[in-house]
N, C-alpha and C positions, 0 to 999 in steps of 0.2 A: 421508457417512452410512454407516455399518456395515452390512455384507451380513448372511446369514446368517438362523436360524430366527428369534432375538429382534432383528435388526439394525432392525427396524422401531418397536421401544420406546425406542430409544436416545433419541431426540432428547422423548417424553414424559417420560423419565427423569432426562434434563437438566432440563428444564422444570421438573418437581417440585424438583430441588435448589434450581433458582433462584429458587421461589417459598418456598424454606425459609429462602435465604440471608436476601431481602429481609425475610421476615417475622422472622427471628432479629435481625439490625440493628436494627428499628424497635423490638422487643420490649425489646433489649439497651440499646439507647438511652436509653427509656423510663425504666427501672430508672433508668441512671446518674445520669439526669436529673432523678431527683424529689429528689435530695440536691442534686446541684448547678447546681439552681433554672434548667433552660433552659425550664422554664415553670410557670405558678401556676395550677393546675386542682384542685378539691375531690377526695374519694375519693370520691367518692357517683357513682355509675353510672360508675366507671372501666374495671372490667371489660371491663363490656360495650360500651364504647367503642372499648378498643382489641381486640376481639375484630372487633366488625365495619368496622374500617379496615384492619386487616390481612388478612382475608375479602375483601374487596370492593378493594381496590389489590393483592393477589397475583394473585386472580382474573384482573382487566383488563389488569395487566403480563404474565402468562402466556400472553396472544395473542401479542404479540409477540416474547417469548421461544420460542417455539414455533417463530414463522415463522423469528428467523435459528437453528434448529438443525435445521431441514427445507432449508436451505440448505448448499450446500458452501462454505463459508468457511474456505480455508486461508493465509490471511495473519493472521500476526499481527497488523498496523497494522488490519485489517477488525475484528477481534473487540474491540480497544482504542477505535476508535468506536464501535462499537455497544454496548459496555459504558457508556461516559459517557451513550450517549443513554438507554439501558434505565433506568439509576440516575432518570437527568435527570426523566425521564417520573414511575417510579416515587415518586420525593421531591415533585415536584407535585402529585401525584394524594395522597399523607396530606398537604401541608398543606392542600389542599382541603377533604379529611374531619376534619383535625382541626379545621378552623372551625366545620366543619358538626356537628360531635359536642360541639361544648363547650369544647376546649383551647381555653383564653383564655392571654393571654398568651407564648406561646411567643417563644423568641428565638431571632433568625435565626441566631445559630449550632453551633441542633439541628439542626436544615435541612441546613447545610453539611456538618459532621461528616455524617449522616445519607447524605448524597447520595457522598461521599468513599471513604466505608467499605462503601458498596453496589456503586459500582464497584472497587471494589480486591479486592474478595473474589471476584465477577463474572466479573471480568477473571483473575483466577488460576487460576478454575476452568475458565473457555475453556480457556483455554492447557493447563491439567495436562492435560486430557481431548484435546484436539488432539495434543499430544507423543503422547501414548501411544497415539492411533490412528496414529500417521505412521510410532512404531518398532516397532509390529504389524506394518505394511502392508510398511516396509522391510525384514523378516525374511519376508516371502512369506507372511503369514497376514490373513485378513480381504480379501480382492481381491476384485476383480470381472472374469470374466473378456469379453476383447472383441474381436472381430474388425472387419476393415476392411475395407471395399468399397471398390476401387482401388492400383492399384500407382504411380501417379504422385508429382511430387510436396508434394502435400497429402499423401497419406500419409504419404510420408516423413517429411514432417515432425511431424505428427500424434505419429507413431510416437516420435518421438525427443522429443520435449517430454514423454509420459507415462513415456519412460524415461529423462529426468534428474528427474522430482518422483516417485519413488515412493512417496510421500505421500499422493497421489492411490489409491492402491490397485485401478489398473487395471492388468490383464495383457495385453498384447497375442498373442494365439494363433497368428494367419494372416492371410493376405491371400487376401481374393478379388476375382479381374478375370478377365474374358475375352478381355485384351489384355494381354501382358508386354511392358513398353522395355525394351530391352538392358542398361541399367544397374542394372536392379532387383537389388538383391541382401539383399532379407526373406524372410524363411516365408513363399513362395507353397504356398498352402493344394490348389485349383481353379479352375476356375470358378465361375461362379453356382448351378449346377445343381447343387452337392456341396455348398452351404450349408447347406441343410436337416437333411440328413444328420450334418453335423458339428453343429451346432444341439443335437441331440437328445443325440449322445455325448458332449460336451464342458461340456456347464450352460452355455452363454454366457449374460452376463445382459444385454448394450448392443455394439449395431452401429452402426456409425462410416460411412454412406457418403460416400467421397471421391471422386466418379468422377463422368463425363459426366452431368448431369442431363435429357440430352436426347431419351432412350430412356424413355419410358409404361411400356412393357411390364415391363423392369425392374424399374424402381422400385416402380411399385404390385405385384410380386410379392415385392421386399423385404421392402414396407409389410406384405403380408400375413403372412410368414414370423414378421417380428417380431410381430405380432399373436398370431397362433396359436399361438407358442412363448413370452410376454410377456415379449417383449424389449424393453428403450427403445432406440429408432430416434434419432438425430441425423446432421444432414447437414451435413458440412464443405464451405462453397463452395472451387471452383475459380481461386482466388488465384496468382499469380506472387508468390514467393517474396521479387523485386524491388519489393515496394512497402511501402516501411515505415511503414504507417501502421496504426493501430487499427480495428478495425470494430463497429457492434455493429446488433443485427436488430432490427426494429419490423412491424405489421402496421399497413395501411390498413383499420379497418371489421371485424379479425380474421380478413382473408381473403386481402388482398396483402401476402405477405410482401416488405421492404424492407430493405438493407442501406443503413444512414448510415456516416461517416465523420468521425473525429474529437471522439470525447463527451469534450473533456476539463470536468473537474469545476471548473475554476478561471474557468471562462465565467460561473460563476453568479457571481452580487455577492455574494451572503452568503457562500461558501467565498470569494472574494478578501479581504472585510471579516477573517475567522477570522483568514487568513494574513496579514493587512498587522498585525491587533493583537498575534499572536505575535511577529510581528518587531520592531515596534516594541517591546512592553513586555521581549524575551530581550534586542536590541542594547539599549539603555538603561540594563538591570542590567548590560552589559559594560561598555560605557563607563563607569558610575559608579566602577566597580572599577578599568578600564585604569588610571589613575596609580600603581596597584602598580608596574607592571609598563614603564608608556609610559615613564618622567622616566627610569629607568638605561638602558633600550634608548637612546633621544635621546642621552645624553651618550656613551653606549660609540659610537655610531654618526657620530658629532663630532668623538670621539678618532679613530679607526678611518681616518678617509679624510672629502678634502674636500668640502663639499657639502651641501644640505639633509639634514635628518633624514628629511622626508619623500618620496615618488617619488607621481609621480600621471602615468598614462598613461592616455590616449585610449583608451576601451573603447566597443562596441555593445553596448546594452541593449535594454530592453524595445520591440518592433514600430520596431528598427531608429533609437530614440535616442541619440546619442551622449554620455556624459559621463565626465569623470575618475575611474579609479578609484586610489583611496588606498593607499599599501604601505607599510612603512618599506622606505627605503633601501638594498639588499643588494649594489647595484653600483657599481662609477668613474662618473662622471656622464659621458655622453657623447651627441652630436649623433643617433642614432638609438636611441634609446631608447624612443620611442614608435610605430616601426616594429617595431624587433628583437626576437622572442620570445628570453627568456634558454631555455637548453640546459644540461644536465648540467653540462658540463665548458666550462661559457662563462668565456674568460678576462678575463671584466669584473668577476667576482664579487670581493667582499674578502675576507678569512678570517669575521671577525665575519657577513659576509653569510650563508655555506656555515652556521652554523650556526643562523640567524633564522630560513631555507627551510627547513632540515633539523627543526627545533621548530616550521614554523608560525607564529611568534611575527612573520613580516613581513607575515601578514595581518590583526595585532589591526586597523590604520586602517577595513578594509574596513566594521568595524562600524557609522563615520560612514555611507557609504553606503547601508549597510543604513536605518539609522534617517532620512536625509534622501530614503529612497526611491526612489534608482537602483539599487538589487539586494535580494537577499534571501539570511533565513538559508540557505537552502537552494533551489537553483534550477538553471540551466543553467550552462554554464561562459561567460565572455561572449569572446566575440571581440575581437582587435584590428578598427580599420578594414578598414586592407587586407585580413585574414583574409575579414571581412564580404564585399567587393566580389565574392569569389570563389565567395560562397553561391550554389547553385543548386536552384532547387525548392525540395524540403521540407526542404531543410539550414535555411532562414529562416524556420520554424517553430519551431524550436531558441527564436528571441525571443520569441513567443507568449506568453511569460512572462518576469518579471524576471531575468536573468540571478542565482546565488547564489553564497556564498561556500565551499557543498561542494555536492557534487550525487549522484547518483546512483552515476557515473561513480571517483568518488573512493573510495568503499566498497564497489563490487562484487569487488573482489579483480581490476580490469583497469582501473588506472590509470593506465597508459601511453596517456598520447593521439597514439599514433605512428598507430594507426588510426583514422582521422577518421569513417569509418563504423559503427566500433564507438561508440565517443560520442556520436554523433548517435543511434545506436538507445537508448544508455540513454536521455538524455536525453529521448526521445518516449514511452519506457514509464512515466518519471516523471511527466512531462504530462500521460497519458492516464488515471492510475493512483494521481491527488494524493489525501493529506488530510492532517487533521492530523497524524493518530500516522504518517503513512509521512513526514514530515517530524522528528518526535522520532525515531524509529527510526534516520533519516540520520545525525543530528546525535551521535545517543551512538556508531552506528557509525565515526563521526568523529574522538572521543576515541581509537577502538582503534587506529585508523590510524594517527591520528599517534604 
């Protein structure tokens, strides 16, 4: 949300657009509509029909347009659902009214149109209005400025997450603590005791405590500090750095605050249902098509060197089931093939191979699997067995989900899986962090890659 004198109007300001967008759609609609017959309504009280559908559905979608722009939502994939759901809502709610006001006969594909063209304008305007607060914030304009309580490292890290997204439009100032480790090497500010002080000269708008929770006196003088000078207070728990897992807070009763573990989104059945129907209906239009493409691969791959067209090895999937996964063919066929991970410069490969991997084009099979339900468009990377046997801990959480045919890992710009640890963390931040559109988003990052 934008700092500043009017930084406060921003997100009503959106609000107003979006209740112009939708109402210009239904209005635009409308028009195109009485010629090309999406429904057969008199002109006798039209007006004021669609006067008060449009009144009464912008109104009630403008709550919740409100709420996600009172929200910091800087992912794109975030704004892209909430844009389908905004539309979703808002196209239910006029056909509602327009039963209710008289539209007889409408045809469902004013609706659709309607619901299409509400998200697409929606969604463009998140986005334009997001860019341009990120390359404000990335030019040093618009921040917020913020200090840390503690020099460990929670802070550190803290520290260095707000300074690779400056996007976020936070400035980190100083650090205060009453205790320095020898490794520290940030803006040590003071102590606690010069907080104040710096508070008043510096405009800080939001304090970060990262430090011992175990000292009262402290904390409730922070608490007060922020108070007095109306700072927003957040408290970073005392986390080892060693635990790659997701967190997130919940209160008992509003009063015990509780740290869970693990929210991934794909637990629910209705986001699993989403993802099983996108994969099914995306692999299906591939397959219908692969015979472009499968029939001269098959025969170049027949010419080429002896042995099946296809290669199918022993892979762990989902909560540690095992089944074949589909390739075309890229190597000499030999007795360890479903042990031996292929390498760069493995001399098993055939020429024809070298350029099937190098195109991607040896994973079109993979899409059977997809569509018979042992992987997904987009998932984790799956294990051989023995790889499997070697998991420890929350490495076989990695399975938790369908293992997929590109992943997270494959489009962050560190696809080298020489680091088994760096892998594993993508992969958990994909899990903990699903939806749709971060799954389309993969998928076209996918195209650039290859």
């Amino acid at each position: 949300i934008p700092i500043g004198k009017y930084g406060r109007y921003v997100p009503l300001i959106q609000t107003l657009l979006d209740m112009a967008i939708m109402a210009a759609a239904f209005v635009v609609l409308l028009s195109v509509g009485r010629d090309g017959r999406f429904y057969d309504v008199s002109d006798n009280g039209r007006v004021w029909r669609t006067i008060l559908i449009v009144g009464i559905v912008t109104l009630v979608s403008s709550r919740g347009c409100m709420a996600i722009h009172e929200r910091r939502m800087m992912r794109a994939e975030k704004l892209f659902g909430m844009a389908l759901l905004t539309s979703l809502f808002s196209t239910l709610l006029d056909a509602a009214m327009m039963m209710f006001t008289g539209y007889g006969n409408v045809q469902f594909i004013f609706f659709c149109i309607l619901y299409f063209a509400q998200a697409a304008v929606l969604l463009l305007l998140w986005l334009v209005s997001l860019q341009l607060l990120k390359r404000f914030r990335r030019h040093g304009r618009n921040t917020r400025n913020i200090v840390i309580i503690g020099t460990g490292q929670p802070a550190m890290r803290l520290s260095q997450l707000l300074a690779n997204e400056q996007g976020y439009g936070m400035r980190v100032l100083g650090y205060f603590d009453n205790r320095i480790p020898s490794d520290f090497n940030g803006k040590f500010i003071g102590n606690i005791d010069k907080l104040e002080d710096f508070i008043r000269a510096n405009d800080v708008h939001e304090i970060f405590y990262a430090s011992s929770i175990d000292n009262d006196v402290l904390i409730n003088k922070v608490i007060h500090l922020a108070d007095q000078h109306f700072c927003k207070l957040y408290f970073t728990p005392l986390m080892s750095p060693k635990l790659q897992h997701s967190f997130y807070m919940f209160n008992f009763n509003s009063t015990i605050p509780a740290i869970a573990v693990h929210k991934s989104p794909l637990r629910l059945v209705t986001n699993r249902a989403i993802k099983r129907t996108f994969d099914i209906l995306f692999s299906g239009l591939v397959l219908l098509l692969s015979p472009l493409v499968l029939i001269p691969v098959a025969i170049a791959i027949k010419i080429s060197s002896p042995g099946p067209v296809f290669f199918r090895q022993l892979r762990t999937g989902y909560m540690g089931k095992e089944f074949y996964c589909y390739k075309f063919r890229t190597m000499r066929v030999s007795k360890d093939a479903d042990t031996r991970q292929a390498t760069k410069d493995d001399d098993r490969k055939t020429r024809l191979g070298n350029f099937l991997r190098h195109t991607s084009i040896d994973e079109l099979p993979q899409f059977w699997n997809v569509l018979k339900g042992d992987m997904s468009l987009v998932g984790t990377r799956p294990p051989t067995v023995d790889e499997f046997k070697k998991y420890e801990g929350y490495h076989k959480r990695r399975l938790s989900i369908k293992p997929g045919i590109t992943g997270m890992w494959q489009v962050s710009g560190r696809s080298s899986i020489e680091d088994f640890e760096e892998v594993v963390k993508l992969d958990l931040e994909y899990i903990d962090n699903w939806c749709l559109a971060l799954d389309i988003k993969i998928l076209i990052k996918t195209v650039g890659v290859i």
